[in-house]
C-alpha positions as CSV (number, residue, x, y, z in Angstrom):
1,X,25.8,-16.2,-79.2
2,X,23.1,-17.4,-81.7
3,X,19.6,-15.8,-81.3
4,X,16.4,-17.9,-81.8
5,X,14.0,-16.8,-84.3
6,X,11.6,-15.7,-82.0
7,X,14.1,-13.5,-80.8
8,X,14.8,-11.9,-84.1
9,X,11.2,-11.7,-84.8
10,X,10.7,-9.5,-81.2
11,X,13.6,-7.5,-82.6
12,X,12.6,-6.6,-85.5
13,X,9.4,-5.8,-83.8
14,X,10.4,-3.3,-81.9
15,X,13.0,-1.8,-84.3
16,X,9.3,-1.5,-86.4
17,X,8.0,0.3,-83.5
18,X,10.8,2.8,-82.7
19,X,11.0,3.6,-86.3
20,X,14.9,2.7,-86.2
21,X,17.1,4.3,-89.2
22,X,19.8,2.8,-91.5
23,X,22.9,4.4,-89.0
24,X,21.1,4.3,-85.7
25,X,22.8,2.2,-83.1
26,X,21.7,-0.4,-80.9
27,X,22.3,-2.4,-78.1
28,X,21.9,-6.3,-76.9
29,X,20.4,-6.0,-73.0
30,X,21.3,-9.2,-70.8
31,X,18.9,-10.0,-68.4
32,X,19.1,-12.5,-65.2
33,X,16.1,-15.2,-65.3
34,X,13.6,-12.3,-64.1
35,X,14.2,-10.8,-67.1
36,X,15.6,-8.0,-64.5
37,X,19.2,-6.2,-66.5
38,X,22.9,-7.7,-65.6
39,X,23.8,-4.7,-64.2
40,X,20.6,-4.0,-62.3
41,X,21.0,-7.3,-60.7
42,X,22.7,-7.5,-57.2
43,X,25.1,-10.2,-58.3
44,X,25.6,-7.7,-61.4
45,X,26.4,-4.3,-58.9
46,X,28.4,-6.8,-56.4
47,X,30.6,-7.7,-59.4
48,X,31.4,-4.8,-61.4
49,X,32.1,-2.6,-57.5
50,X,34.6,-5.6,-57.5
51,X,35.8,-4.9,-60.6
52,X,36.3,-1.1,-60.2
53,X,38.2,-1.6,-56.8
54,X,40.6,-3.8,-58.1
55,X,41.3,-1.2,-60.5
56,X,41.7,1.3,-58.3
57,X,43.8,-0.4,-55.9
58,X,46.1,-1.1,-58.8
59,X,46.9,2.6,-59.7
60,X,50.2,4.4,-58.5
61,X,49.9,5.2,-54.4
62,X,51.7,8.9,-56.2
63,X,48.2,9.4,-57.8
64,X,46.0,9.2,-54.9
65,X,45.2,12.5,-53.1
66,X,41.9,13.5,-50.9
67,X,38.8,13.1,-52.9
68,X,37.1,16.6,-52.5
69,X,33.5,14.5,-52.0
70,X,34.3,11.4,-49.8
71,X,37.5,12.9,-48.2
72,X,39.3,9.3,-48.7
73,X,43.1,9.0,-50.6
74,X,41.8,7.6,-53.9
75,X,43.4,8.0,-57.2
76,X,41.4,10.9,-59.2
77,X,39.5,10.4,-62.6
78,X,40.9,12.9,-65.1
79,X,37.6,13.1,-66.6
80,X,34.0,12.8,-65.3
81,X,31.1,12.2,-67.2
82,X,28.6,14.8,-69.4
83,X,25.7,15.9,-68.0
84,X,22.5,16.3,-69.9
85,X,20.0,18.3,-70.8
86,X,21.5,21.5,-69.5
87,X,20.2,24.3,-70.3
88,X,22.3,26.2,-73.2
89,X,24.6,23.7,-73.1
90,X,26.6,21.8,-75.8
91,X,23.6,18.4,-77.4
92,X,27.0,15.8,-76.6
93,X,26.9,16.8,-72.7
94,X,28.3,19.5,-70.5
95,X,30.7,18.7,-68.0
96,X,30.4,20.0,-64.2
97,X,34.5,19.8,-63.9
98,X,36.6,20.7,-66.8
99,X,40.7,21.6,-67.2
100,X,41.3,21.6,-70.6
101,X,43.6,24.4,-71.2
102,X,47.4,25.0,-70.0
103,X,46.1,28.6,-68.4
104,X,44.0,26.4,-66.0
105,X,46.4,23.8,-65.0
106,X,48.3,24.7,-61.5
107,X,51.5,22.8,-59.9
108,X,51.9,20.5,-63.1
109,X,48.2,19.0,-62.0
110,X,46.9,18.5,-65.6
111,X,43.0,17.8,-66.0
112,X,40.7,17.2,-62.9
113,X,43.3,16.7,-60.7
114,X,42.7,20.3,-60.0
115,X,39.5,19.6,-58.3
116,X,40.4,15.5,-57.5
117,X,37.0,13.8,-57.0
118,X,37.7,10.0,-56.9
119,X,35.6,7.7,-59.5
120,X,33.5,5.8,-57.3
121,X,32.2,10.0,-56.4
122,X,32.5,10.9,-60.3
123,X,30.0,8.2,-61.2
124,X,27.5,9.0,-58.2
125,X,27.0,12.7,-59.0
126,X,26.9,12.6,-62.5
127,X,24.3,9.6,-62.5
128,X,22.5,11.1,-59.4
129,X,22.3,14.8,-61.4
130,X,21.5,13.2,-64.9
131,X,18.6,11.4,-63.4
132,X,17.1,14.7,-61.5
133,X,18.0,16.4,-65.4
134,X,15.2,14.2,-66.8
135,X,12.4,15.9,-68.0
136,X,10.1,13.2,-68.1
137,X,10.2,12.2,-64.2
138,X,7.3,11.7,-62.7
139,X,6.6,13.6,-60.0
140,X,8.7,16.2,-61.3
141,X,12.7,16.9,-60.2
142,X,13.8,19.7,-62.2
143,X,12.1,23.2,-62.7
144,X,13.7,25.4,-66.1
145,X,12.8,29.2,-66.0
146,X,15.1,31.9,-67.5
147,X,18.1,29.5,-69.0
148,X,18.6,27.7,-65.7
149,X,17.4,24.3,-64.4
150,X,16.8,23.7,-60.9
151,X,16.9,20.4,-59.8
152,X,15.4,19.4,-55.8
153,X,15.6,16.4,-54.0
154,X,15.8,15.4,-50.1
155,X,18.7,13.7,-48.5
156,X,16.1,10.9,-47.9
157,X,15.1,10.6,-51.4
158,X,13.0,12.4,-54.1
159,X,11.2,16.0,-53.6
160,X,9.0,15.6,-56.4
161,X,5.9,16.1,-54.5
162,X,7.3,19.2,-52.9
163,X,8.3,20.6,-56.6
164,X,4.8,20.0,-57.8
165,X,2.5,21.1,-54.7
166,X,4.9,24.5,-54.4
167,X,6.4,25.6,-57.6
168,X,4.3,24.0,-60.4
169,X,0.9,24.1,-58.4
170,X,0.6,26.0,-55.9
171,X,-3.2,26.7,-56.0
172,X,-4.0,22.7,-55.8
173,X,-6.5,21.5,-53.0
174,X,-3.5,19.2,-51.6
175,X,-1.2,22.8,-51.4
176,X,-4.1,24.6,-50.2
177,X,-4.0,21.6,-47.5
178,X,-0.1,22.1,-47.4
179,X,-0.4,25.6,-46.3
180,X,-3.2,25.7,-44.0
181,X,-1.1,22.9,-41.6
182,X,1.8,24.8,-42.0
183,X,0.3,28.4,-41.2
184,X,-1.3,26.4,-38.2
185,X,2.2,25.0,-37.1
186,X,1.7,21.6,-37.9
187,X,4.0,20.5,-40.6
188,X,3.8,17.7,-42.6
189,X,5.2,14.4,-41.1
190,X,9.2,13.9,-40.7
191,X,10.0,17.7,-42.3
192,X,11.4,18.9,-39.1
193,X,14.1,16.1,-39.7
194,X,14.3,16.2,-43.4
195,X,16.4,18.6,-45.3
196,X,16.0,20.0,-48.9
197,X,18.6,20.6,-51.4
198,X,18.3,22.4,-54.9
199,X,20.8,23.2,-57.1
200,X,20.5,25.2,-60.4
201,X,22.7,24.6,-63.5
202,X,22.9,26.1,-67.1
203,X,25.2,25.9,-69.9
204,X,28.5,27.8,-71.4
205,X,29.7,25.8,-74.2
206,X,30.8,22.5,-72.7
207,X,30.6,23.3,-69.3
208,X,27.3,23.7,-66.9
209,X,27.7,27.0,-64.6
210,X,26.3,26.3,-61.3
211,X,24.3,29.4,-60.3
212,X,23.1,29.0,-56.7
213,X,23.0,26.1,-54.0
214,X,20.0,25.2,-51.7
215,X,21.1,23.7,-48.6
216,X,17.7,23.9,-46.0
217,X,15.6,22.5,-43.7
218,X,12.3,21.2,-45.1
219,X,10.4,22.6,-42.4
220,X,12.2,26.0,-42.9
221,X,11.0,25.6,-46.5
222,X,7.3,25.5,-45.6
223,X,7.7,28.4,-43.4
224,X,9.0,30.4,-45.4
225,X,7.0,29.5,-48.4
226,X,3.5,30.3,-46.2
227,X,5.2,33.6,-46.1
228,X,6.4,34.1,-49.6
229,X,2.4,33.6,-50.8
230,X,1.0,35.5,-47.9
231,X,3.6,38.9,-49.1
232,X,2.5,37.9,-52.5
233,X,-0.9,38.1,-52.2
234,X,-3.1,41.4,-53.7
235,X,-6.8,41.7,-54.2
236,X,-7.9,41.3,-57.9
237,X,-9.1,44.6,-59.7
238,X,-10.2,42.1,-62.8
239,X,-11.2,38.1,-62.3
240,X,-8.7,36.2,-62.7
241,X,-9.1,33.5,-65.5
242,X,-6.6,31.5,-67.3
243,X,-7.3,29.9,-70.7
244,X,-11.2,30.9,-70.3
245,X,-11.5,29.4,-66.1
246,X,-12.0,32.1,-63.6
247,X,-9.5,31.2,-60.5
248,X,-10.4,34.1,-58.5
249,X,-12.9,36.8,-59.0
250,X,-12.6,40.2,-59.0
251,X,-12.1,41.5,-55.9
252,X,-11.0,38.6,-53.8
253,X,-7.5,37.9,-53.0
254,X,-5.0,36.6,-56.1
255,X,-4.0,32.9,-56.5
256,X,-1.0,31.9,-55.3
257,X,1.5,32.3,-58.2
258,X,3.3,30.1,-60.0
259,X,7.3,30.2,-60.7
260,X,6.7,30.8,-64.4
261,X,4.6,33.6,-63.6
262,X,6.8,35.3,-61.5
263,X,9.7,35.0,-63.7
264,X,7.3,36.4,-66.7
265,X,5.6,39.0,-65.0
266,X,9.2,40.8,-64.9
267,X,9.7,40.7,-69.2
268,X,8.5,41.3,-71.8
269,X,8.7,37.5,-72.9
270,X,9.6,34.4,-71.9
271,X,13.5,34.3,-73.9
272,X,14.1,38.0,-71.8
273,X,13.5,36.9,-68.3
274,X,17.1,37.9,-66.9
275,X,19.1,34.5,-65.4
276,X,18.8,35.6,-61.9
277,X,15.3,36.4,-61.6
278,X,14.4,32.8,-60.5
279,X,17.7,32.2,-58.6
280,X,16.2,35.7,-56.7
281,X,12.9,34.6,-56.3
282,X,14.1,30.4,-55.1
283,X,16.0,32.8,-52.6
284,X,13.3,35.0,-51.4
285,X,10.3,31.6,-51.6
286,X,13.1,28.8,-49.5
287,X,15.1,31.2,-47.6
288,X,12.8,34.4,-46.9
289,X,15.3,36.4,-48.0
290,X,14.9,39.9,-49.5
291,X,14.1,40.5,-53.1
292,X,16.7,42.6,-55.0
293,X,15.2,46.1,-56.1
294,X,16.0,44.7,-59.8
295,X,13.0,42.6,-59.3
296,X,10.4,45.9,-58.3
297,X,12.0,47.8,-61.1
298,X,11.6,45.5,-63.7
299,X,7.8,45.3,-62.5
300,X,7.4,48.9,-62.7
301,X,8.7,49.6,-66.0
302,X,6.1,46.7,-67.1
303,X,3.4,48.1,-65.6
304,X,2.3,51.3,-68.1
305,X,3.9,49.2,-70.8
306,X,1.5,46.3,-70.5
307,X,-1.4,48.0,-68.6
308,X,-3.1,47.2,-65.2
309,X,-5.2,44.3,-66.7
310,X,-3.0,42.4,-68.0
311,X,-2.6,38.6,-66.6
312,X,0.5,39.4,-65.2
313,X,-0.3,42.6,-63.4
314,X,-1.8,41.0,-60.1
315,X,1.8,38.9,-60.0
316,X,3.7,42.3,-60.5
317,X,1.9,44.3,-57.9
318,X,2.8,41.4,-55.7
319,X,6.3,41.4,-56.1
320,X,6.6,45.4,-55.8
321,X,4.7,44.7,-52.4
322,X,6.9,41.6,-51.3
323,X,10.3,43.8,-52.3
324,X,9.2,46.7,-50.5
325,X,7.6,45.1,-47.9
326,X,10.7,43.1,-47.0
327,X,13.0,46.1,-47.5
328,X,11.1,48.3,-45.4
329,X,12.9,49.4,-42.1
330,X,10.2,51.0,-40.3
331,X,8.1,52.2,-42.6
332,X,4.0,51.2,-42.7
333,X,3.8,47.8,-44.7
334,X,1.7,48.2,-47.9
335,X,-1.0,45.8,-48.0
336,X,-2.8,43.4,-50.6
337,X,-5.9,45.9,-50.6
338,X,-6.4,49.4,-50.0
339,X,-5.1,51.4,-46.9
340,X,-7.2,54.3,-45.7
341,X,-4.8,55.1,-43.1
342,X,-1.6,54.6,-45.6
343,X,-0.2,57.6,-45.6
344,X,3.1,57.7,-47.4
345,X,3.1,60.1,-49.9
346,X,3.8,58.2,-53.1
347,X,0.9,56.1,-51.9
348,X,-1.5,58.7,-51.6
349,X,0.0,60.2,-55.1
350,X,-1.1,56.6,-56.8
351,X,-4.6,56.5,-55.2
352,X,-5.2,60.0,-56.4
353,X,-4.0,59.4,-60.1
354,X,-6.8,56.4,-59.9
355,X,-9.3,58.9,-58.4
356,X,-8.8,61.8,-60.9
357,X,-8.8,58.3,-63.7
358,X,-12.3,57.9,-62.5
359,X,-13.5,61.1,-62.7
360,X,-12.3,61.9,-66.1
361,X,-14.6,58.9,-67.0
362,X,-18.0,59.8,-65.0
363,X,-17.7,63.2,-66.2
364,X,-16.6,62.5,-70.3
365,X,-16.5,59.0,-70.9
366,X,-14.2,57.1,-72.7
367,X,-11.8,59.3,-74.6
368,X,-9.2,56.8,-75.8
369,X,-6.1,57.8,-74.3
370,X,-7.1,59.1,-71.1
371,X,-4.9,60.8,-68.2
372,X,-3.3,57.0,-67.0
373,X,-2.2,56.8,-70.6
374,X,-0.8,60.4,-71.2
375,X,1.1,61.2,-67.9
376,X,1.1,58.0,-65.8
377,X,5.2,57.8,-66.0
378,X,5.6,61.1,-65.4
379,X,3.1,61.4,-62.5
380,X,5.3,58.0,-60.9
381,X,8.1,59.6,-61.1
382,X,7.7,63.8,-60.9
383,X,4.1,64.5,-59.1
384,X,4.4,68.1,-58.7
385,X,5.3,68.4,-62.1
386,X,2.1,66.9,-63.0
387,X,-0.8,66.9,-60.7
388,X,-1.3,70.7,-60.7
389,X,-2.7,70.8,-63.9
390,X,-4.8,67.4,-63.8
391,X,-6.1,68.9,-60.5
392,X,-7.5,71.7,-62.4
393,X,-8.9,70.0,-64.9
394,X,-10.7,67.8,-62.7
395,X,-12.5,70.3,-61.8
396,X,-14.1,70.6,-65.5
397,X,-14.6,66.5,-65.1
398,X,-16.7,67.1,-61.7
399,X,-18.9,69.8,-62.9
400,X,-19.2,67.6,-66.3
401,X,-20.8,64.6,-63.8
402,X,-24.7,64.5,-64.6
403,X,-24.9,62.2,-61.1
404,X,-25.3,64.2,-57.8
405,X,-24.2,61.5,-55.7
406,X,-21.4,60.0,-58.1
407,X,-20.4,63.4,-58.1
408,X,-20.4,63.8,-54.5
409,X,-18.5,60.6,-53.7
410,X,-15.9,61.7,-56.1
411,X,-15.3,64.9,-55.0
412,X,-15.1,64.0,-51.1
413,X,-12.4,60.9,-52.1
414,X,-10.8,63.6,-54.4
415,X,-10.5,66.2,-50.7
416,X,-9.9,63.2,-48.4
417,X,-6.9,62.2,-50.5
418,X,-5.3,65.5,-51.0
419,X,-6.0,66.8,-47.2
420,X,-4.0,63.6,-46.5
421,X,-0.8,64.7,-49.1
422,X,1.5,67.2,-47.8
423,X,1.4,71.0,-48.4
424,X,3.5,70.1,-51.8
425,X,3.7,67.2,-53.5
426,X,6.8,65.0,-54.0
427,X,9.5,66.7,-56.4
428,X,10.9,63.3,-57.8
429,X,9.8,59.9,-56.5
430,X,12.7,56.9,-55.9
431,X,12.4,53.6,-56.9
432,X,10.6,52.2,-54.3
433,X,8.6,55.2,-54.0
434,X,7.3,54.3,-57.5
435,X,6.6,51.1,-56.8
436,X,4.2,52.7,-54.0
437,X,2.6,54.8,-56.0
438,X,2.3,51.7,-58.4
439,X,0.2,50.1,-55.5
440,X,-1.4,52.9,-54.2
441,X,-3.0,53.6,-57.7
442,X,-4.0,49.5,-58.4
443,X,-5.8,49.9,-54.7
444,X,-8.1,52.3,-55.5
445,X,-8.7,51.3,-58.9
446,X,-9.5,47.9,-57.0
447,X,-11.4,49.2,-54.5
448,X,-13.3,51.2,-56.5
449,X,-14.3,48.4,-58.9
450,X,-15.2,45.8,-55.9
451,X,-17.4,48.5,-54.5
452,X,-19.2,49.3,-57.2
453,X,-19.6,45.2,-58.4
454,X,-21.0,45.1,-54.5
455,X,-23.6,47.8,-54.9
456,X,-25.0,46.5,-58.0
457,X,-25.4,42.7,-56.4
458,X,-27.0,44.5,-53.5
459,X,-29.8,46.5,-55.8
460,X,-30.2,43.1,-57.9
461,X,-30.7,41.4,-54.2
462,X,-33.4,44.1,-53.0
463,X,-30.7,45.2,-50.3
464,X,-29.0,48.7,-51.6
465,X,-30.1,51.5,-49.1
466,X,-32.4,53.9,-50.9
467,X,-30.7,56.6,-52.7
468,X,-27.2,54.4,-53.1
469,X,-25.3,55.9,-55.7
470,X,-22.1,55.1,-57.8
């Protein structure tokens, strides 16, 4: 077939424009008369389904077994196509079914006819999971945290709009909308017929891994998602600013989080974020399914390593409250703000570590390391072995206090909180007894900060009570 000049010219146009190198290869697209491709034409699809039966109907009636996808007797392909853009995996593709040594080969079946899927299924969920692969999709289909991509969709199409409003932004006006309809019962139209699938791949060499499968309803989805944010939330001891924006202030409750924060908030960095973290936390969000303890333990350990005002810390205190929260058989659920009437004794021991903090401060300043820095893992973890001595030199801290009434207000939080404690403190404190104290502590740092930002706007506003003091 001879091209026309103005054909070559438009070709050589666009191989300008794609910057095409000596070696790359090309191909020649046929289009119908609406310049629409062969094989996207109906005629086109009607033709090569022709094709591709024939073929099939031509193979040995010996070959055909039940096609683990359709069910039907079909012959089985003996190799299926790559998928791409898994995570890990090999650049030329990874394959989803793979026999290619003798040690996997059962009952003389050689290649896929171990797990027989017929072509006509091959084709459909290689294509099908290749398109959700695609990072440029718009709205989104595929979510990558911690080696592992997560593709969704709906069995009545894409659920782009769920990945975005949910997992990317969850702190958008139309989530914000989301939420409030759900909380209220109302769900959005059709999701109490609509189901939502996920599944999460990554790589091993040339094959993808599957590591967990999604199979729920979309209206369980949004239930349980109201409730993942609402166990989530924790009121902010610092604002709450990303990239120089404040979110939330100081104070009020967190933002809802985002995957990528979640996942972060239990690592040091991004590459050490442990491959089941977000298959945990898809469980948890979709299903409302417990967080493993790994998840609270890995926030813990962060915690003195990174210090309470860091941008991940309100996401860590979250997750310790949504593990132990969801954990917790019978015990008093912790909170996102401070509970007076909390009293679990690891609690109490964090919320006095906060309160002897603070009167270390009033009464010598700012001494570099202070008592958090110096003994707050061994105070977590051993309280008796610690608090005797910090006790007694509180004492030293209080009389050091040149304000009567900050003094005062110290040393009555300091009596309420230990008349609340037991005769002796804890010996050792479990996990998720550290991860109370971890909460107890950030809730009356918190508190303490929101009430002294709320006594200072009331003397600016002319409204403190006489005599008011910090």
């Amino acid at each position: 077939m001879a091209l026309e000049p103005a054909q070559l010219g438009a070709a050589r146009g666009a191989a300008s424009t794609n910057k095409v190198k000596d070696g790359d290869r090309i191909a020649l697209a046929v289009t119908t008369a609406n310049n629409v491709p062969i094989f996207d034409s109906t005629a086109g699809r009607a033709f090569w389904r022709t094709y591709r039966q024939a073929q099939e109907a031509g193979k040995k009636e010996q070959d055909a077994v039940p096609c683990l996808c359709c069910g039907k007797e079909k012959a089985p392909v003996l190799t299926s196509e790559k998928l791409m853009g898994v995570p890990d995996g090999q650049p030329s593709g990874t394959s989803l079914l793979s026999f290619d040594k003798d040690s996997f080969q059962s009952l003389g079946w050689d290649q896929n006819k171990n797990a027989p899927v017929c072509a006509e299924c091959s084709l459909a969920y290689t294509r099908g999971l290749n398109h959700l692969l695609l990072r440029n999709n718009v709205p989104r289909t595929r979510v990558d945290q911690g080696g592992v991509a997560f593709q969704f969709w709906l069995d009545s199409g894409s659920a782009g709009d769920f990945v975005e409003n949910w997992l990317e932004q969850p702190d958008s006006e139309e989530a914000e909308r989301l939420l409030s309809a759900v909380r209220t019962g109302q769900l959005p139209p059709g999701a109490p017929d609509r189901r939502l699938f996920a599944l999460g791949l990554r790589g091993n060499g040339g094959r993808a891994v599957v590591t967990d499968w999604f199979d729920t309803s979309l209206a369980d989805a949004y239930r349980n998602l109201a409730r993942w944010f609402d166990d989530l939330a924790v009121q902010l001891l610092f604002d709450e600013k990303e990239k120089g924006t404040v979110y939330a202030k100081a104070g009020a409750l967190s933002r809802r989080p985002r995957l990528w924060v979640l996942c972060r908030a239990t690592a040091r960095e991004d590459k050490e974020v442990s491959t089941r973290t977000p298959t945990a936390l898809f469980r948890a969000a979709l299903r409302g399914e417990q967080l493993p303890l790994v998840i609270a333990q890995a926030c813990i350990r962060r915690l003195p390593l990174d210090g309470f005002g860091d941008f991940f810390t309100p996401a860590r205190i979250g997750l310790i409250r949504c593990t132990l929260n969801r954990r917790s058989s019978g015990e008093r659920n912790l909170m996102p703000g401070l509970d007076p009437d909390n009293n679990q004794p690891a609690y109490l021991c964090g919320r006095l570590l906060a309160t002897l903090e603070a009167i270390q401060y009033a009464g010598v300043g700012d001494v570099g390391a202070n008592i958090v820095d110096r003994f707050y893992g061994k105070a977590s973890t051993a309280p008796a072995l610690v608090f005797g001595p910090l006790l007694t030199l509180a004492q030293s801290h209080l009389g050091a206090i040149d304000n009567d009434g900050q003094r005062v207000n110290l040393d009555r939080e300091l009596s309420e909180i230990i008349g609340r404690l037991e005769p002796d403190l804890p010996r050792t404190l479990t996990l998720e007894a550290q991860g109370r104290f971890a909460i107890g502590y950030y809730h009356q740092k918190a508190h303490r900060f929101a009430e002294i930002r709320r006594r200072r706007d009331e003397r600016a506003a002319g409204t403190s009570p006489s005599g008011t003091q910090e």
